[in-house]
Biopython code that builds the backbone (N, CA, C, O; Angstrom):
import numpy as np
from Bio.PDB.StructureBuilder import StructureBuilder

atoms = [
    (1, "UNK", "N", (160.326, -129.631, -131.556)),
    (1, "UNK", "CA", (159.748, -130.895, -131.937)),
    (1, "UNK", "C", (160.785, -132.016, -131.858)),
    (1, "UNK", "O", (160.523, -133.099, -131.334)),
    (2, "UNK", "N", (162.002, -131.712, -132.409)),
    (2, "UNK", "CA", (163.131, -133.000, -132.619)),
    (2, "UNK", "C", (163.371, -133.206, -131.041)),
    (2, "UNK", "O", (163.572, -134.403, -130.839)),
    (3, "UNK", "N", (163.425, -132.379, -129.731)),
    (3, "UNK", "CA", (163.356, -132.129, -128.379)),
    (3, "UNK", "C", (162.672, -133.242, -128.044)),
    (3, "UNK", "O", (163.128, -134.323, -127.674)),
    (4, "UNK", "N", (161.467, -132.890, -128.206)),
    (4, "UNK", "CA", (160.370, -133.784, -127.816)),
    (4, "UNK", "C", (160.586, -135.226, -128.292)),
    (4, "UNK", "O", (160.307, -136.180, -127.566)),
    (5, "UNK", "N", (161.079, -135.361, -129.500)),
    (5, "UNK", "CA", (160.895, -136.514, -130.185)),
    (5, "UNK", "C", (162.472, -137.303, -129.076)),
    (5, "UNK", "O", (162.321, -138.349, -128.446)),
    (6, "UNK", "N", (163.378, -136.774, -129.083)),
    (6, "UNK", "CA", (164.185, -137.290, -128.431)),
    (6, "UNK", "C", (164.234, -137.364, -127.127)),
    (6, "UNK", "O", (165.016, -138.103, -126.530)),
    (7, "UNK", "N", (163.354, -136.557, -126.547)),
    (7, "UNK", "CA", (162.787, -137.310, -124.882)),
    (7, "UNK", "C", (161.884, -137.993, -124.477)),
    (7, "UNK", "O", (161.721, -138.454, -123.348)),
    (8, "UNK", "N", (160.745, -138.165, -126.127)),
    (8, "UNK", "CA", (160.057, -139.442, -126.161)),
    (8, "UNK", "C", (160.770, -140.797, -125.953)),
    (8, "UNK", "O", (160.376, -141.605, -125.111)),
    (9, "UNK", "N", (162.084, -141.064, -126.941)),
    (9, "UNK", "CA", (162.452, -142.503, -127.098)),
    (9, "UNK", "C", (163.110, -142.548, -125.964)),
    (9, "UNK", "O", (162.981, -143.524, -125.225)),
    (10, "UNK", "N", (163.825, -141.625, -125.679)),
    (10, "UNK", "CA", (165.189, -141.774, -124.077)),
    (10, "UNK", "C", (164.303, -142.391, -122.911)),
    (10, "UNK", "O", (164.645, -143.334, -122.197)),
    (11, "UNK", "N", (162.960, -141.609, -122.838)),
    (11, "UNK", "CA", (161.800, -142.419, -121.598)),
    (11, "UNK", "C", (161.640, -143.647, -121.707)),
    (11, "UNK", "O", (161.905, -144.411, -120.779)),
    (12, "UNK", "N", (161.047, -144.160, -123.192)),
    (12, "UNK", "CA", (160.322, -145.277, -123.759)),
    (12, "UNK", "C", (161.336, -146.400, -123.579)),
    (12, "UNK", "O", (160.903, -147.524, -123.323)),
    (13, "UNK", "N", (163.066, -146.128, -123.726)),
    (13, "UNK", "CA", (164.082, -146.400, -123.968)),
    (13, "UNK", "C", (164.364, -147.206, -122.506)),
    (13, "UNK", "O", (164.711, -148.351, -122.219)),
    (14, "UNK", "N", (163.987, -145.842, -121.648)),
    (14, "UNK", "CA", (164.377, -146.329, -120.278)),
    (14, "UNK", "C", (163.420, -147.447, -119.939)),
    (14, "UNK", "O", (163.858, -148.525, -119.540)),
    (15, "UNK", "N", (162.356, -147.264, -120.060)),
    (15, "UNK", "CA", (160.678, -147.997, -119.373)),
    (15, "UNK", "C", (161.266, -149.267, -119.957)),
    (15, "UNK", "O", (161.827, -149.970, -119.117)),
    (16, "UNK", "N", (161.270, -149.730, -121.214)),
    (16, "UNK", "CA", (161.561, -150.821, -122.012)),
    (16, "UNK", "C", (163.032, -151.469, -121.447)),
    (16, "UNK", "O", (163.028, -152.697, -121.359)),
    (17, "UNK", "N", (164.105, -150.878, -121.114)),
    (17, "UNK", "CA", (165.355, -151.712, -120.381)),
    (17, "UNK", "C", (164.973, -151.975, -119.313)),
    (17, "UNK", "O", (165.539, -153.032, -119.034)),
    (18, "UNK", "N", (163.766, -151.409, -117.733)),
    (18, "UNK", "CA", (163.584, -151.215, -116.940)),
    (18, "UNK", "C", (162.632, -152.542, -116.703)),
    (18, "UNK", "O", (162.599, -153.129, -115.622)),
    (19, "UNK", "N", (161.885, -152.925, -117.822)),
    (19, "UNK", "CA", (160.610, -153.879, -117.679)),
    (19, "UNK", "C", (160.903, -155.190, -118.186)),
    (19, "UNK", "O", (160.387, -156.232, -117.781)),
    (20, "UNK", "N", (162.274, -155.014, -119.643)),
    (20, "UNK", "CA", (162.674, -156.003, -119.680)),
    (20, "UNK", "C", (164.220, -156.934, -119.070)),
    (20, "UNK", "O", (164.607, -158.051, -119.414)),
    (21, "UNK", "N", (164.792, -156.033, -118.143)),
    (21, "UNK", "CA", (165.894, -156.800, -117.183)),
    (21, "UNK", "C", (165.582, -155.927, -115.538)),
    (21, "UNK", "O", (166.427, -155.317, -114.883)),
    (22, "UNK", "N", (163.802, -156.167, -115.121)),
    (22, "UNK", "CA", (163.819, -156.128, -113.968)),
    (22, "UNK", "C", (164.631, -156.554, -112.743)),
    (22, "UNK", "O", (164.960, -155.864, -111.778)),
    (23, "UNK", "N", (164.931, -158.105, -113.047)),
    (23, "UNK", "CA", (165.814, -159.205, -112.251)),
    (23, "UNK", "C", (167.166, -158.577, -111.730)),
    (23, "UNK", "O", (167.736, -158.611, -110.639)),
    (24, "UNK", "N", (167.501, -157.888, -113.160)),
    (24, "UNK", "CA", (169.231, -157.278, -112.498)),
    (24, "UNK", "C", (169.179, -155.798, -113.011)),
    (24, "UNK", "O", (169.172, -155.515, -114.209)),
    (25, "UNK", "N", (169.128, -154.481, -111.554)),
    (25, "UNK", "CA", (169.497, -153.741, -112.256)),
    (25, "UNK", "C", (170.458, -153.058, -112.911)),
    (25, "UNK", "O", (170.350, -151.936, -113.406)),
    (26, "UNK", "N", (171.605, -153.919, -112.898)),
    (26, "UNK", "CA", (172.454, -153.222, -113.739)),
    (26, "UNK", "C", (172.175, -153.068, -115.260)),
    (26, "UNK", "O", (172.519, -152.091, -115.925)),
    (27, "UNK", "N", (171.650, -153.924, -115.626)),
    (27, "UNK", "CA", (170.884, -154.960, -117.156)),
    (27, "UNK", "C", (170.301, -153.484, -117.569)),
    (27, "UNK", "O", (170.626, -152.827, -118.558)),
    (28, "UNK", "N", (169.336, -153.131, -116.535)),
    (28, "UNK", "CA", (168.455, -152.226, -116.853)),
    (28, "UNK", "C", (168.467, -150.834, -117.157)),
    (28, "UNK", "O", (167.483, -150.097, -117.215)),
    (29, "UNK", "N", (169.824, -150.495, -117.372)),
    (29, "UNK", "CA", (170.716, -148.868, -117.706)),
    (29, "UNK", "C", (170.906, -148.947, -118.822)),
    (29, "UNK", "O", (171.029, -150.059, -119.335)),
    (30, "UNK", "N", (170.970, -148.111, -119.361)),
    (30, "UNK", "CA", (171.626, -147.678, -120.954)),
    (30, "UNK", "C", (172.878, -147.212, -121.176)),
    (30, "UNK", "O", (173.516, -147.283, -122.227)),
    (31, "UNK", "N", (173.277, -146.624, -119.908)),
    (31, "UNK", "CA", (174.766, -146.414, -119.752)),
    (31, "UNK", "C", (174.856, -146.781, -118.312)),
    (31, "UNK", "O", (174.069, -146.944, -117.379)),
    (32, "UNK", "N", (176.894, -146.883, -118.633)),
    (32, "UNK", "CA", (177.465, -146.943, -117.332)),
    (32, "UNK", "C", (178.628, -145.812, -117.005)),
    (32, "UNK", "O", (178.879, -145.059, -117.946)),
    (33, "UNK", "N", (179.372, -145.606, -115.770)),
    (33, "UNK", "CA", (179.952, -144.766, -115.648)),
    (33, "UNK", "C", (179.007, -143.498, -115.045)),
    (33, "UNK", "O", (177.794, -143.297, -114.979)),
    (34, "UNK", "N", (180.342, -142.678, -114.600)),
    (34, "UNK", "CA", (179.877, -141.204, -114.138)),
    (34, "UNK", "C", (179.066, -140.393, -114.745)),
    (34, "UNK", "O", (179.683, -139.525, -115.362)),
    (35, "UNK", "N", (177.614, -140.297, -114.849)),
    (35, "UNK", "CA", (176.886, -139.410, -115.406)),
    (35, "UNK", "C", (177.373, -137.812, -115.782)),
    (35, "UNK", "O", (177.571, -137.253, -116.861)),
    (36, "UNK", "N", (177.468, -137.344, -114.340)),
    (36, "UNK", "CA", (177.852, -135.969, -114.036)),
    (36, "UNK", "C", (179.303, -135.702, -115.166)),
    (36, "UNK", "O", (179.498, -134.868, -116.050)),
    (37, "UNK", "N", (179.852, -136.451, -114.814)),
    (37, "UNK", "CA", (181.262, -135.667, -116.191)),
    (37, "UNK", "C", (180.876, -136.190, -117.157)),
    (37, "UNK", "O", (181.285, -135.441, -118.044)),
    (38, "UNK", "N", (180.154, -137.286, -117.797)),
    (38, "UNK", "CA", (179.368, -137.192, -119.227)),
    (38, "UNK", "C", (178.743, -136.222, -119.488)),
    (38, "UNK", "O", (178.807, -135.839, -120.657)),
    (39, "UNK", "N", (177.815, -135.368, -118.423)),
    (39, "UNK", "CA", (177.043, -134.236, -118.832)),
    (39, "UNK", "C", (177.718, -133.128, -119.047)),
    (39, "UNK", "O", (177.259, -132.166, -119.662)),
    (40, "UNK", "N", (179.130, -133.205, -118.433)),
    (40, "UNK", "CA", (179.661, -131.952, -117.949)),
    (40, "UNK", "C", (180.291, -131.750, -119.793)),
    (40, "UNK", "O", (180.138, -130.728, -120.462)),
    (41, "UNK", "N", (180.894, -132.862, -120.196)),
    (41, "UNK", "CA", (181.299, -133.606, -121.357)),
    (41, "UNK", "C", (181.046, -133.286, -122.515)),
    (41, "UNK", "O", (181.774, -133.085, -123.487)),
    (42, "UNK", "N", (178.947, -133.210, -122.233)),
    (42, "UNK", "CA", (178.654, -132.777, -123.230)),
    (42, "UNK", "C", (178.397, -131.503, -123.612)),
    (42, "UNK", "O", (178.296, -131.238, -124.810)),
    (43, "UNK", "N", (178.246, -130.475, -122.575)),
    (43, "UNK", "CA", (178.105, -129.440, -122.610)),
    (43, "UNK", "C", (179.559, -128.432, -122.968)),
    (43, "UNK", "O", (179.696, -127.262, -123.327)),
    (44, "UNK", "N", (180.439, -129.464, -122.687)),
    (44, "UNK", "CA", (181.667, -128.678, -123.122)),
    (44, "UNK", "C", (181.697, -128.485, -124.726)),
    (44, "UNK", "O", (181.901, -127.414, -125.299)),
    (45, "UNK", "N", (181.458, -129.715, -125.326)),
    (45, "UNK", "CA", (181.593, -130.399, -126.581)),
    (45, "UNK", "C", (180.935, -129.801, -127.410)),
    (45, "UNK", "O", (181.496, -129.595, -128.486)),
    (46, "UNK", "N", (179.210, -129.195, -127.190)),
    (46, "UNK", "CA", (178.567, -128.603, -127.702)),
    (46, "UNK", "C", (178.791, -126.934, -127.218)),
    (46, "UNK", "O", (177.974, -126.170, -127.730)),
    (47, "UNK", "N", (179.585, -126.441, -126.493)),
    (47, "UNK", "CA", (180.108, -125.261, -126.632)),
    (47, "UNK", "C", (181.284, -125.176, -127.319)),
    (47, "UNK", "O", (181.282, -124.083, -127.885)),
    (48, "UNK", "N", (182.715, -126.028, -127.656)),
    (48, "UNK", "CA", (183.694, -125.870, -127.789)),
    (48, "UNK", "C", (182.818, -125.977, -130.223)),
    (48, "UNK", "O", (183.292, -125.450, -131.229)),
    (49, "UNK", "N", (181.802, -126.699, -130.093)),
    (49, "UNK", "CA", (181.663, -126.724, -131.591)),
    (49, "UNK", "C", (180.906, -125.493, -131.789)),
    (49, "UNK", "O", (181.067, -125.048, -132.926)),
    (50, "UNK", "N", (180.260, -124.913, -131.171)),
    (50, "UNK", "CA", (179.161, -123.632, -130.904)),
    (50, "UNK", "C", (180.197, -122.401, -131.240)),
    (50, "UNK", "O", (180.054, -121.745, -132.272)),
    (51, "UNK", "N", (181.512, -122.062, -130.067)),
    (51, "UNK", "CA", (182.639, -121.596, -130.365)),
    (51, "UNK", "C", (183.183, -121.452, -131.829)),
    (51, "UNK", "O", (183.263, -120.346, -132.363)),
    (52, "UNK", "N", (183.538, -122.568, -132.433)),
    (52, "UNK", "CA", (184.229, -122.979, -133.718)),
    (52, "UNK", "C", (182.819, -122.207, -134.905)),
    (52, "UNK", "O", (182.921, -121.597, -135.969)),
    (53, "UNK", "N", (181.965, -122.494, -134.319)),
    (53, "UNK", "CA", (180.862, -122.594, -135.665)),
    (53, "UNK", "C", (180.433, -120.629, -135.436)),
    (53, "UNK", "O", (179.885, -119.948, -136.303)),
    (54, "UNK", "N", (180.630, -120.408, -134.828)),
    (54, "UNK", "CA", (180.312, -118.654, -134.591)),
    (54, "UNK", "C", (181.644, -117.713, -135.663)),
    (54, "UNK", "O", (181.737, -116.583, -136.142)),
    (55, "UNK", "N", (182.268, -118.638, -135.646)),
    (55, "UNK", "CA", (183.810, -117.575, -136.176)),
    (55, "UNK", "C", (183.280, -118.098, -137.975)),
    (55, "UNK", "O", (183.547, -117.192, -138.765)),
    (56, "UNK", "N", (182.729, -119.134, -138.545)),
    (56, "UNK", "CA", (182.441, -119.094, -139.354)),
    (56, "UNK", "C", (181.831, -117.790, -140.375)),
    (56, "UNK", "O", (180.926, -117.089, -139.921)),
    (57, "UNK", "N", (182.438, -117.488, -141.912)),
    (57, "UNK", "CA", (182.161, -116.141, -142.242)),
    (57, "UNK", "C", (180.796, -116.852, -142.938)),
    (57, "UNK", "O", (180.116, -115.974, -143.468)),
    (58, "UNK", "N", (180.413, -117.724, -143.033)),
    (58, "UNK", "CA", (178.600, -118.034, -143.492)),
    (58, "UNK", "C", (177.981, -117.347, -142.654)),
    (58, "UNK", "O", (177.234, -116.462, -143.071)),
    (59, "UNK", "N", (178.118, -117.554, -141.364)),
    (59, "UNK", "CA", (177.319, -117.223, -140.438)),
    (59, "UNK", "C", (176.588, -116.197, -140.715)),
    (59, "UNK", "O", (177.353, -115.255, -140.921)),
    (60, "UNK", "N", (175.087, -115.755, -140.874)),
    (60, "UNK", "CA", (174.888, -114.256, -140.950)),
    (60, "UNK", "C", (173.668, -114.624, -139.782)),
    (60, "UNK", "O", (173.474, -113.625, -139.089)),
    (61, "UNK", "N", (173.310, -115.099, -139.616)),
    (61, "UNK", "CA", (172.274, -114.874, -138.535)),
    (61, "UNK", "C", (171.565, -116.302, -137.924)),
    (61, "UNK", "O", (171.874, -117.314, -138.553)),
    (62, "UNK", "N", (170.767, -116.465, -136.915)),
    (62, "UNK", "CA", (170.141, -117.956, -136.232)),
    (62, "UNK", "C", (170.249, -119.399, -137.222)),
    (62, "UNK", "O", (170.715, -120.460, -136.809)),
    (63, "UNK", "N", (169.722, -119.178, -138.576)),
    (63, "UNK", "CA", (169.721, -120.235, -138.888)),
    (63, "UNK", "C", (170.839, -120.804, -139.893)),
    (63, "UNK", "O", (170.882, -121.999, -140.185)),
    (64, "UNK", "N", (171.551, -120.052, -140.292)),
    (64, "UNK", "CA", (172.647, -120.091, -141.076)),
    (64, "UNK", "C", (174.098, -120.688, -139.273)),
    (64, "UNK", "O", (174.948, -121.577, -139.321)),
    (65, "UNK", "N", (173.855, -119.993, -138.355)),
    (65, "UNK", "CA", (174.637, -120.416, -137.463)),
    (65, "UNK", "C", (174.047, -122.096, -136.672)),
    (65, "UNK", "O", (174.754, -122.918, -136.089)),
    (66, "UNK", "N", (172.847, -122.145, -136.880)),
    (66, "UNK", "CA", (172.263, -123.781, -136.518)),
    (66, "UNK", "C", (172.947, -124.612, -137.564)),
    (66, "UNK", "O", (173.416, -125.681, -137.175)),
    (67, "UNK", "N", (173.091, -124.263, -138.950)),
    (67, "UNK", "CA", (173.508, -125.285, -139.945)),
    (67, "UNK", "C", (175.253, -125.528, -139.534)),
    (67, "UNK", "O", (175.779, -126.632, -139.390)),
    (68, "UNK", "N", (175.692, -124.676, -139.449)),
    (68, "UNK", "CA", (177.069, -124.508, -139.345)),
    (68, "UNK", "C", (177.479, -125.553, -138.004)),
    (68, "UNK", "O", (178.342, -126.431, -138.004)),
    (69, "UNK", "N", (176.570, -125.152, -136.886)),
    (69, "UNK", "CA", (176.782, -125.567, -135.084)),
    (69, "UNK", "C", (176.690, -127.199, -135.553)),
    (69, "UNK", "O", (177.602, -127.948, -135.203)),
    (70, "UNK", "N", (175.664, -127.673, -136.281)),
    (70, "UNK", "CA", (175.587, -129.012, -136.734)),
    (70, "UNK", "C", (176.271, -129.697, -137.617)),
    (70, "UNK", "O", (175.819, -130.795, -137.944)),
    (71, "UNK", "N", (177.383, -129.272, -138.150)),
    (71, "UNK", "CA", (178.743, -129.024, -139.058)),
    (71, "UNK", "C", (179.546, -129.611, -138.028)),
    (71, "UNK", "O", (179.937, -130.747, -137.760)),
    (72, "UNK", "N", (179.690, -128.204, -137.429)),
    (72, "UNK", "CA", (180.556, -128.502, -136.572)),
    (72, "UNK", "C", (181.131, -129.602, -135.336)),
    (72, "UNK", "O", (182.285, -129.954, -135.092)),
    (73, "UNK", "N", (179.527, -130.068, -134.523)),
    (73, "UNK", "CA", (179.128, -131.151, -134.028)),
    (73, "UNK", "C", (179.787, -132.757, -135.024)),
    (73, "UNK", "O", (180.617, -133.601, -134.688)),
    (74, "UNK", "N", (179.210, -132.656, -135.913)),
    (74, "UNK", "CA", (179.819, -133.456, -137.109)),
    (74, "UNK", "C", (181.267, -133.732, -136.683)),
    (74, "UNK", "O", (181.624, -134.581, -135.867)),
    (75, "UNK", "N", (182.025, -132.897, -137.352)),
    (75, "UNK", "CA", (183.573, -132.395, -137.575)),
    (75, "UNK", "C", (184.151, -132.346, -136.349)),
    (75, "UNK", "O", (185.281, -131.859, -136.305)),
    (76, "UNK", "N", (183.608, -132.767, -135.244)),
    (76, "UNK", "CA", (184.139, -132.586, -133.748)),
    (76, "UNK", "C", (185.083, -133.791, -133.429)),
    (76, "UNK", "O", (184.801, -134.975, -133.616)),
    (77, "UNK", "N", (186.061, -133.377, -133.000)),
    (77, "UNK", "CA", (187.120, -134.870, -132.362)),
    (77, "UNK", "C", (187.794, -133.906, -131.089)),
    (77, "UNK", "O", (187.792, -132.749, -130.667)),
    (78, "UNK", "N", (188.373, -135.277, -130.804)),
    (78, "UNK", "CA", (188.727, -135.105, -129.280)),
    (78, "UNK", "C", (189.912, -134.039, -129.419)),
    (78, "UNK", "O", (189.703, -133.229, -128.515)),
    (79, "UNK", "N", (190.875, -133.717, -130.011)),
    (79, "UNK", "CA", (192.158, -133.127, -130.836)),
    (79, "UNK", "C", (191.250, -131.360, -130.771)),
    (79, "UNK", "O", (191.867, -130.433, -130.248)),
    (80, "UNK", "N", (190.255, -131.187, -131.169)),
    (80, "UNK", "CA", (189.419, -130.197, -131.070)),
    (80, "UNK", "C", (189.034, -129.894, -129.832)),
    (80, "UNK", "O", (189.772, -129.110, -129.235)),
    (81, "UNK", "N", (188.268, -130.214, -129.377)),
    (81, "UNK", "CA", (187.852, -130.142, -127.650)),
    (81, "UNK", "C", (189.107, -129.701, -126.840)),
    (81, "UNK", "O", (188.949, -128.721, -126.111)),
    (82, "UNK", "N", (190.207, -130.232, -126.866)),
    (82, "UNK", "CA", (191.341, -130.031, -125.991)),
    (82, "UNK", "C", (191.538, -128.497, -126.463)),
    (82, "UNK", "O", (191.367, -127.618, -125.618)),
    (83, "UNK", "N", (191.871, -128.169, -127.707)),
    (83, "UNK", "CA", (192.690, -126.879, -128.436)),
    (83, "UNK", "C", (191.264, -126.035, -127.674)),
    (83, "UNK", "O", (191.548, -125.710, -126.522)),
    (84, "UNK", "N", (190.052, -125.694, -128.019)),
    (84, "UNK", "CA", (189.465, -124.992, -127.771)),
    (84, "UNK", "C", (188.298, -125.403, -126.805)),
    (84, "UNK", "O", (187.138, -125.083, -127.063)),
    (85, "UNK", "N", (188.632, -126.114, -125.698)),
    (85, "UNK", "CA", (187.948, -125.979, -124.529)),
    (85, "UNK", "C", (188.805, -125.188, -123.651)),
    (85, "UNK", "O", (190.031, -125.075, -123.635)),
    (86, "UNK", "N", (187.972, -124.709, -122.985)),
    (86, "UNK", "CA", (188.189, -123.929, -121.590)),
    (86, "UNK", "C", (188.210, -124.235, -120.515)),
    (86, "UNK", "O", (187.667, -123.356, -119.846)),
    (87, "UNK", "N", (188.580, -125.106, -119.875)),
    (87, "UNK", "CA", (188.141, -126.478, -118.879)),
    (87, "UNK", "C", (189.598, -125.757, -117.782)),
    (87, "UNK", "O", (190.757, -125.624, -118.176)),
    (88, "UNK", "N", (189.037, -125.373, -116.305)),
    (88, "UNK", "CA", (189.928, -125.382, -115.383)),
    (88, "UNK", "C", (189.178, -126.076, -114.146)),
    (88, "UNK", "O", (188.077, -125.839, -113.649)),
    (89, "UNK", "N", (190.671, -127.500, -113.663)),
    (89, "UNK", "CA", (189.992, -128.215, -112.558)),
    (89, "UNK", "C", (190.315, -127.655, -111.283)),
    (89, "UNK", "O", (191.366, -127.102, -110.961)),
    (90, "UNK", "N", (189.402, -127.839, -110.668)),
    (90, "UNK", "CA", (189.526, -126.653, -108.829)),
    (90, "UNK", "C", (189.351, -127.809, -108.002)),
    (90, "UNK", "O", (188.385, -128.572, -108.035)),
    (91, "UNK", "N", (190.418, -127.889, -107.211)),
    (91, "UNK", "CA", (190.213, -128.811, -105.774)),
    (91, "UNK", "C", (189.636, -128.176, -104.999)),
    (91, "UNK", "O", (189.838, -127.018, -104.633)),
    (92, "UNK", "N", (188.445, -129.315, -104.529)),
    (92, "UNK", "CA", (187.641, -128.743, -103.202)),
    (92, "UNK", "C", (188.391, -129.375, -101.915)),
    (92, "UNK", "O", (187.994, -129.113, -100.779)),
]
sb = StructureBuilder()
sb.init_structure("model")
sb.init_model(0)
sb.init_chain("A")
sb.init_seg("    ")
for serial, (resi, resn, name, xyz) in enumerate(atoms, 1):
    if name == "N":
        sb.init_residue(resn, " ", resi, " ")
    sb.init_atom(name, np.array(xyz, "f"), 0.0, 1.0, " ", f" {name:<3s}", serial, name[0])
structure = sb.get_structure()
């Protein structure tokens, strides 16, 4: 449901910047910059807190580890991400 609810406004979000700065589209984005390593970004971010929140001794099962993962998300800084991401760059 919170899914849904948050790909309701991101659409509505878009339609509404899209209808009201037709004239220029730059106007009409919600962000700028490289998408692809924002996504890549976030998926690190929400594994490197996913990581952290599993070693937790609360943890006993799905929803006790959702409370914790959203803790952790919280409690997330960049100082974190570096220590426990896994990130290797490959030249093509």
């Amino acid at each position: 449901m919170v899914g849904t609810a948050v790909a309701t406004f991101c659409g509505a979000a878009s339609v509404d910047a899209l209808r009201t700065n037709a004239e220029d589209s730059k106007k009409g984005a919600l962000v700028e910059g490289d998408m692809f390593v924002a996504a890549i970004a976030g998926v690190l971010a929400v594994t490197v807190a996913a990581d952290i929140a599993v070693t937790n001794e609360r943890v006993k099962g799905p929803a006790s580890f959702l409370t914790q993962l959203l803790d952790e998300l919280y409690a997330l800084t960049p100082e974190k991400i570096v220590e426990f991401g896994k990130v290797a760059l490959v030249q093509v």
